[in-house]
N, C-alpha and C positions, 0 to 999 in steps of 0.2 A: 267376623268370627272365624276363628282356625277350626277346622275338623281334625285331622291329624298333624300329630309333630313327629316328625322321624327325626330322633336322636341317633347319629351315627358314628361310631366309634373309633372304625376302622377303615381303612382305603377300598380292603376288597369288600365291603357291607353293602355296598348300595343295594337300593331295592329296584326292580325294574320299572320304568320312568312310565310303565303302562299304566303302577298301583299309582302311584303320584297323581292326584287333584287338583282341577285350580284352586281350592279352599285348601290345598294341605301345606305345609312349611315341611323342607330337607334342614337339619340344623346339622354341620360338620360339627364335631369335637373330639380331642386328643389327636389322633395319627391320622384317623379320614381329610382333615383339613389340605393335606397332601395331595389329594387329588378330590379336583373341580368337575363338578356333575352337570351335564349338557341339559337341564331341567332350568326353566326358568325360578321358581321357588326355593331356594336356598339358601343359604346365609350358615357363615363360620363364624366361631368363636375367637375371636380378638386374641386372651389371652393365649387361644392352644397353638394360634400363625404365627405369633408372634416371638413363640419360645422357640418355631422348626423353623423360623425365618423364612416363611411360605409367604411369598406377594402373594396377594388377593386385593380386589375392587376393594377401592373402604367403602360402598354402597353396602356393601356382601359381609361387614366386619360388624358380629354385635358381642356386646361383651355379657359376662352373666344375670346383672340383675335383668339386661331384656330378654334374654332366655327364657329365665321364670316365668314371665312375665307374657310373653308369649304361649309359656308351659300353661301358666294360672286359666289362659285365655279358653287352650286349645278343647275339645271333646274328648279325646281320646291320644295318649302319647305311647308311641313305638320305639323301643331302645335295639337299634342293631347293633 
């Protein structure tokens, strides 16, 4: 079970790695995928790397229906 999903928007959004859980998921998406969070729990969105040409792990690459999906899963979701 996920407790939080931090959806993240932008590069400079991140939240401080103190709030981050081991039950939480950091999800990049749109511009944030640009810069990689020192948090073990994370994971970008395929399409949004894919379109800025941003290498990322493909461990770390999930695309939208596992987002939801992970969303569907989670307690509570946070949009930075």
């Amino acid at each position: 079970m996920v407790n939080t999903v931090y959806l993240i928007k932008k590069p400079a959004d991140f939240p401080f790695a103190e709030v981050i859980q081991d039950e939480d998921i950091l999800i990049l998406i749109q511009d944030a995928v640009i810069r990689q969070p020192a948090i073990k729990n994370w994971y970008a969105c395929k399409e949004d790397a894919l379109a800025r040409a941003v290498k990322i792990p493909e461990n770390r690459l999930i695309d939208y229906p596992e987002i939801l999906s992970v969303i569907e899963k989670a307690y509570k979701v946070v949009v930075w």
